[in-house]
N, C-alpha and C positions, 0 to 999 in steps of 0.2 A: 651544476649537479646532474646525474646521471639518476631518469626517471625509475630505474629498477630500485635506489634508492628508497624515494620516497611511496614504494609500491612494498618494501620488506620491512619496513619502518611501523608503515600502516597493520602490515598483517601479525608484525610479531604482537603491537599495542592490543590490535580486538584480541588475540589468540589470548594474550594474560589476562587482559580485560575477565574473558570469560570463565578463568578459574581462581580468577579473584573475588575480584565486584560482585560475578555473575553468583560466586559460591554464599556471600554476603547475603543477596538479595533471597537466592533461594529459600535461605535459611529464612530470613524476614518472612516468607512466607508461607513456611511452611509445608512445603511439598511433599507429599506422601502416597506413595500405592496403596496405603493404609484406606486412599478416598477413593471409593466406586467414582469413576468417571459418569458421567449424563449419558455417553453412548453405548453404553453397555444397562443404566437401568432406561432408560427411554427409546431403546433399539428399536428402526422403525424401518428401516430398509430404504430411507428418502435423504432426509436431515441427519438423524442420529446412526451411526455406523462406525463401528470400533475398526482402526486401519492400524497398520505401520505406521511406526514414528519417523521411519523415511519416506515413506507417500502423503502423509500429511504434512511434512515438515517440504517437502516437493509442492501441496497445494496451496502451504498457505507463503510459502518462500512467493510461488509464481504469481498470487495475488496480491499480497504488497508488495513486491518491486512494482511490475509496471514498468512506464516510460517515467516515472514519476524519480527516482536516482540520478537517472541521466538531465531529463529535461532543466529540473531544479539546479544542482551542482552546474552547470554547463551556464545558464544564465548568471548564477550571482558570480561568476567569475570574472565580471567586471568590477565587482570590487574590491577584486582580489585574488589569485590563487591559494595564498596562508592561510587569508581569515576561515576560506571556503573548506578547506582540510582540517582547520583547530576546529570548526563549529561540528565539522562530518564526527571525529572521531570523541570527539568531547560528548557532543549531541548524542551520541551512536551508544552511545555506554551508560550513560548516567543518566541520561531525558529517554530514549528512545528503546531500547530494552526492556528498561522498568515500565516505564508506559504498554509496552506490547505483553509483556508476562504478567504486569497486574492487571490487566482487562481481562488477559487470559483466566488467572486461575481465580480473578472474583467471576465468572463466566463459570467456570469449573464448580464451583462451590455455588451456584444459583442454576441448578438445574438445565447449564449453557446457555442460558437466557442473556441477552446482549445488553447492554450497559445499559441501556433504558430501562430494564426490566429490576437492573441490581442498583438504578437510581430510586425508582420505586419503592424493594425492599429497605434503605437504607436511608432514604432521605423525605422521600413520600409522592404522592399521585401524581400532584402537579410538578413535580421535577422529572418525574418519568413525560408525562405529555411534553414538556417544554421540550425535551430533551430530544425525543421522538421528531415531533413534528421539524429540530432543527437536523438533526443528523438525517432523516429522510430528505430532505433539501440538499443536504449538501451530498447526499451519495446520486441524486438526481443530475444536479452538478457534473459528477462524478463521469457516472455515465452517458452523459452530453459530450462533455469534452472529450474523454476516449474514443465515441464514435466518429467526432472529428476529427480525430490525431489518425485514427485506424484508415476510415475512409480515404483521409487526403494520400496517406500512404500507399494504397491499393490503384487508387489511381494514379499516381506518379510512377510506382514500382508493383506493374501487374504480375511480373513472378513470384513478389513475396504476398500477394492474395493467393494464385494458386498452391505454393507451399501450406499456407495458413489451411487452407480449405481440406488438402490432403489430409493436414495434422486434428483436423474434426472427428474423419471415418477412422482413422489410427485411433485415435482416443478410442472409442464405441468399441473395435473392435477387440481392442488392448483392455477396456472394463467388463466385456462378457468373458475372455479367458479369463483376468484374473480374476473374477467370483469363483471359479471353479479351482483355481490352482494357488490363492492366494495364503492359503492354511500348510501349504507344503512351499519351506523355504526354495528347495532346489531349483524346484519348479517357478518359483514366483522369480527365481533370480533369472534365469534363463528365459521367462517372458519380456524380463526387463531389457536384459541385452538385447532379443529380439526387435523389441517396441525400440530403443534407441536405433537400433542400427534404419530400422525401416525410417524412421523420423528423418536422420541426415540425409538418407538416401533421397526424401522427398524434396529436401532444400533444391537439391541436384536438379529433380522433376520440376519444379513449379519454376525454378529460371529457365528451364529450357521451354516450360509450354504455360506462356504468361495466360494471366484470363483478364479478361477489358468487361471492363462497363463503367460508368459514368458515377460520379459522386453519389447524387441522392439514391440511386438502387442500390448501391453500397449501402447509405445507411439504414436502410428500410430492413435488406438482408442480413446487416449484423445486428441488429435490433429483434427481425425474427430469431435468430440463432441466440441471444442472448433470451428470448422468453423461453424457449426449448430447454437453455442450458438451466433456466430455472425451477423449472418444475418438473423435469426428468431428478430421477433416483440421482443423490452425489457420484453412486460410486459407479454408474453408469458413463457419464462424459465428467462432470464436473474436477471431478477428481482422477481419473485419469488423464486427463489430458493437462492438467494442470500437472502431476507428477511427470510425466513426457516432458511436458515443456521445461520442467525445473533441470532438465538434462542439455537440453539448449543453453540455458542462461549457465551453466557447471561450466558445459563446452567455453563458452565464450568466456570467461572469466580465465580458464586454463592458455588457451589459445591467447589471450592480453597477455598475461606473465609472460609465457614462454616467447613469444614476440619482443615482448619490453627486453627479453634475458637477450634472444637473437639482435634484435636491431641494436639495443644498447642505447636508446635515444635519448639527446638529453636538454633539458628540460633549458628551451629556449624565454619564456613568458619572463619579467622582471616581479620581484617581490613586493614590490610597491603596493600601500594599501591603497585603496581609493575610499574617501570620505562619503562622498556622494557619487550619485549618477545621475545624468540629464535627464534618463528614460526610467529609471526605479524608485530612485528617490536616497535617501540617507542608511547609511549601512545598517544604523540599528533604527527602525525592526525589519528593513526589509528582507538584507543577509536570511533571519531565523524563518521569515515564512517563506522565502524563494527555495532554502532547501530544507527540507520538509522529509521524504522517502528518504532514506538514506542517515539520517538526522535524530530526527522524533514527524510522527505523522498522525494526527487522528484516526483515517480512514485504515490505519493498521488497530486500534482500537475494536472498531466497527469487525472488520474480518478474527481477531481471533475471539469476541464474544459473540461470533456471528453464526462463522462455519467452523472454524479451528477445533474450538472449544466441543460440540458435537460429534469429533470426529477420534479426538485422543483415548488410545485404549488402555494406557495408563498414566496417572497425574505427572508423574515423573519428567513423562514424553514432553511435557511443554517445556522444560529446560530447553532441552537445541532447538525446540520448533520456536517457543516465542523468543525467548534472550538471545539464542547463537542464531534464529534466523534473520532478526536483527541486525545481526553484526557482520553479517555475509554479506547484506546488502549495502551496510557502510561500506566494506569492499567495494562493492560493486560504482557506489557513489566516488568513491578515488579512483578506479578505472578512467570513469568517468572524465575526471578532471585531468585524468593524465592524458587521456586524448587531446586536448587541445591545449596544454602548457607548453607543446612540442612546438604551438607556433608565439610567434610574436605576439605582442599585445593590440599594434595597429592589426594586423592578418586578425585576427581573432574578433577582435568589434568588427572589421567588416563581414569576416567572412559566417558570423553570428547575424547579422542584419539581413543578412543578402539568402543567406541557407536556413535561417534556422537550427535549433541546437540538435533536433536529431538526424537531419542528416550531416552537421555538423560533427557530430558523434562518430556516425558510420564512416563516414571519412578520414577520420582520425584515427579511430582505430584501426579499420580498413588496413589502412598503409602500414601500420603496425603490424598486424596479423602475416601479411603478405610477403616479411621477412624469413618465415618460413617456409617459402616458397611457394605459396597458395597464389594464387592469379588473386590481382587487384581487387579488379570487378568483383569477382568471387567471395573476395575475404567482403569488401563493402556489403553486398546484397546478402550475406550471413550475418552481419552486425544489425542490419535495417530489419533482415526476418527476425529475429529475433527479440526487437524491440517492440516490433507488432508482435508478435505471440503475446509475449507478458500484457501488452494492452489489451490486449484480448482478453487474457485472464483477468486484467481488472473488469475488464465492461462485464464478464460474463457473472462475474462474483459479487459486485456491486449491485445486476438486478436481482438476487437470490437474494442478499442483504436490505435491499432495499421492500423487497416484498417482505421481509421475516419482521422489519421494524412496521410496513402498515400494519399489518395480520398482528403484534403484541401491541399497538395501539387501540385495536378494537378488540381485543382479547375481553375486555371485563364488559364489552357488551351484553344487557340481560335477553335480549329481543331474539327470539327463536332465528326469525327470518335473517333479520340483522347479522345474526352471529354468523349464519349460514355462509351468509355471503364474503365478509368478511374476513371467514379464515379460509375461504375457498383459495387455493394457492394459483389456480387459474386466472381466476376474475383479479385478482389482489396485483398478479406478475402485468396485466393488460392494463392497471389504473399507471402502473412503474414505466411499462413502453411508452404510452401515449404523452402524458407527463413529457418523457425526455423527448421525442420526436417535437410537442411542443415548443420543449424549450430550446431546443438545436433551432427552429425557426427563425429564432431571436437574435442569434449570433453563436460564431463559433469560437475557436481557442481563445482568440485574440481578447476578446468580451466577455469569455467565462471565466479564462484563467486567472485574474486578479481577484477578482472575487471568492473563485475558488481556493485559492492559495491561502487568504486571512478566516476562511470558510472553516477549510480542513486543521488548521491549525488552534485554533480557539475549540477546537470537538478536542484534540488533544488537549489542550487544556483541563477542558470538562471531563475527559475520561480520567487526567490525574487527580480532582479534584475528588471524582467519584470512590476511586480505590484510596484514595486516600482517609475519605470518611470512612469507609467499607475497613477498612485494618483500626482506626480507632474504637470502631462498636466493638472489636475485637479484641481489643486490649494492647493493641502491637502498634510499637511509637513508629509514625509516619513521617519522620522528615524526609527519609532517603527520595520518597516520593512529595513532601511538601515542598523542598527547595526547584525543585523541577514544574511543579504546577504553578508556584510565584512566577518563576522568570518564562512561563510562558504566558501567563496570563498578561503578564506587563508587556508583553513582546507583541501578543495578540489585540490587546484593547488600544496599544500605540498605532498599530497597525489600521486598524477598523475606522479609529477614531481619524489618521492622515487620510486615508483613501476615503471615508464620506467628503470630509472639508476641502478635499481637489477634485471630488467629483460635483459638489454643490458649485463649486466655480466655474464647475466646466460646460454648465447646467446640466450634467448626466444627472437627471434630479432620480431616476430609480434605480441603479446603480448607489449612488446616496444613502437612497432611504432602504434600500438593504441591510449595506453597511450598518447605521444607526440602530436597527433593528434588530443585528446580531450583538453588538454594542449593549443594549439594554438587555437583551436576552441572557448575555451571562451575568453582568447582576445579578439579574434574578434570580438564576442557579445559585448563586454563591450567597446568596440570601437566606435559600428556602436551607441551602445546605448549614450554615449558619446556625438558623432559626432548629433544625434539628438536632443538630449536635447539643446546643443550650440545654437542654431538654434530657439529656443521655446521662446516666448515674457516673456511665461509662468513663466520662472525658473526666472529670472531678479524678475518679481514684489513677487515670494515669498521668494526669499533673503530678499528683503526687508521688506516682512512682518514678 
């Protein structure tokens, strides 16, 4: 079969998807310009800022992707190319959407206050603390691992840190014009062309004039840049450079198709499922937590009741920003996998062993790309920059998120002094760096990412869990969203539950007692959630209805 195939397949399925299902859910939810958005009544010039619904839908695209599409899709493709594309686009519509739009718009309707805060409203104190203290860890996590996916990157391939670095002062300088020109369309459009054209032009610059330095200055320097990117105004860098970048990952998506249409390549890999794997483990539950971005993802939860939500200047905008950006990024996760279905399945185990999935990726594509006449080299170090940009957007989004969930953890503090400090956005972003520099000490991808993987997925869990109660106080039947929080919760607790009992074998005993600890941690979500709902006049009369 010829991969432009299963590349038109994919996109005609999310395209109905989305004025289907998508129209379904809407309606489930209720979406209306009739609701003042949080950024227009809490406008503050920092967090809350009323934007475009294509500069938002640019910030919060470039912060869930990530490397997190590619990396996932790319690995479980050991146990399979099919499974890997039925979980993408299944996942992608019916788990992964509704989970991104109902974080959103219970985000939306709780004053943009991030699922901790609408666990709180909804469920009660201690489910908001539980819920905090885990999704803080795992966006810790989070930003551990990107700074070692970013760093190793920069060091391997010192022209895509110079690009990267060019693409910082672009942002700044691209968020001071449009404050002043962002209210006149023509204008703002013509910045935009601007701001792109400068952008690719830099790809050009940073390969011709690499910049060196050594791992750890690396991650000291993306780790300053990520506290700057936190407590600077959004619409300063945050969000411009994240709408910049969502022009990069547009490029690259465009540039696969029209390659896949020029080269015509076709799709070498055999269909064969595989049951198990020597290095993963058994397809279910690894398959569901290996692709994750792309799929369904917690830490897409986290971002649109984090930043997203703050930033939409009317309710409406979270249709394409959270459901269709969603679904771009399942895109984006079959790109993915069409990169390397081009090769054999021996070629593939090795050349995944030996590479790694992202430069794995870059190569693949790469040679795709290059069908349009683009130089090799050229097309690869445009696939690699750009997988570090988006990682970058994760690291720089996850510390801003990560400071927003301390600072609503100490929120109800009474202590003058205490409070002070506490929501100081300064002190709050330095407790977030140091925390990860920490924990990067300990290990890098290899030793966070498993953990991280049953981490971030079990938060999605918990964020359907959350919207799920959040629409019953409400009176609105929740399966659409119940059937999706069962089969993750079963997918996540199998998970947690395999990797403590091969890590206690292996005597990774804290590694272990992690696991175990996230393990009993959602019980108790699903307890206190439970124990609330009993309690709701609410749940009685819509049985009945």
């Amino acid at each position: 079969m010829q991969l432009v195939y299963l590349f038109l397949f994919s996109a005609i399925i999310l395209l109905l998807a989305y004025f289907t299902y998508g129209k379904f859910v809407f309606k489930k939810f209720k979406i209306s310009n009739d609701n003042l958005t949080p950024s227009h009544r809490f406008k503050d010039g920092v967090d809350y800022v009323p934007s475009k619904p294509i500069v938002v839908l640019g910030h919060h695209f470039a912060s869930i992707a990530g490397a997190g599409p590619i990396v996932g899709p790319i690995i479980a493709i050991t146990f399979g190319w099919v499974p890997a594309v039925i979980w993408i686009l299944i996942g992608g519509i019916f788990f992964g959407a509704v989970h991104d739009l109902g974080s959103m718009v219970a985000s939306l309707r709780n004053d943009g206050k991030s699922i901790g805060v609408i666990i709180q409203n909804n469920i009660g104190k201690k489910g908001k603390q539980l819920f905090i203290l885990f999704s803080f860890s795992t966006l810790i996590l989070i930003i551990a691992v990107f700074a070692d996916i970013i760093a190793k990157t920069f060091v391997s391939n010192p022209g895509v840190a110079s690009a990267s670095i060019l693409f910082i002062f672009l942002a700044v300088v691209f968020g001071y014009v449009n404050k002043f020109v962002a209210h006149k369309k023509s204008s703002f459009a013509i910045a935009t062309v601007v701001g792109v054209l400068v952008m690719y032009f830099f790809v050009y610059v940073g390969m011709e004039i690499p910049f060196l330095l050594d791992y750890r200055m690396w991650i000291y320097l993306l780790l300053a840049y990520a506290f700057l990117a936190s407590v600077t105004p959004v619409e300063m860098l945050l969000q411009p450079r994240d709408y910049l970048n969502s022009f990069l990952l547009y490029g690259l998506i465009i540039a696969a198709v029209v390659g896949v249409v020029v080269a015509n390549p076709t799709i070498v890999m055999d269909t064969e499922v595989h049951i198990s794997s020597e290095n993963l483990g058994y397809i279910f539950p690894v398959l569901f937590v290996t692709i994750a971005c792309g799929a369904i993802s917690g830490f897409h939860s986290l971002v649109a009741s984090g930043t997203t939500s703050k930033q939409l200047d009317r309710e409406e905008d979270a249709k394409v920003v959270g459901y269709g950006g969603m679904l771009i990024e399942s895109f984006l996760a079959i790109i993915a996998v069409g990169a390397v279905v081009v090769l054999t399945r021996t070629d593939y185990i090795a050349r995944l062993a030996e590479q790694g999935p992202v430069p794995l990726f870059a190569d693949g594509l790469g040679a795709i790309i290059s069908a349009m006449g683009v130089n090799e080299t050229f097309a690869v170090g445009f696939v690699a920059l750009t997988v570090s940009a988006f990682a970058l957007t994760t690291l720089d989004t996850c510390t801003r998120l990560a400071r927003f969930t301390l600072q609503e953890y100490f929120e109800d503090v009474q202590q003058p002094v205490g409070r002070k400090i506490s929501q100081n956005r300064y002190i709050s972003t330095s407790v977030v760096v140091v925390l990860s520099i920490l924990l990067l000490q300990s290990g890098g991808f290899a030793t966070l990412w498993p953990i991280f993987g049953s981490a971030n997925q079990l938060l999605a869990a918990l964020a359907l869990l959350t919207v799920s109660v959040w629409l019953i106080r409400r009176k609105v039947n929740p399966t659409f969203v119940t059937i999706p929080m069962f089969f993750m919760f079963s997918v996540t607790l199998s998970s947690l539950g395999l990797f403590a009992w091969n890590n206690f074998k292996q005597e990774s005993y804290v590694l272990s007692v992690i696991a175990a600890i996230l393990f009993v941690l959602a019980f108790a979500l699903i307890f206190l959630a439970k124990k609330s709902l009993t309690k709701a006049p609410e749940i009685k009369e819509l049985v009945r209805n």
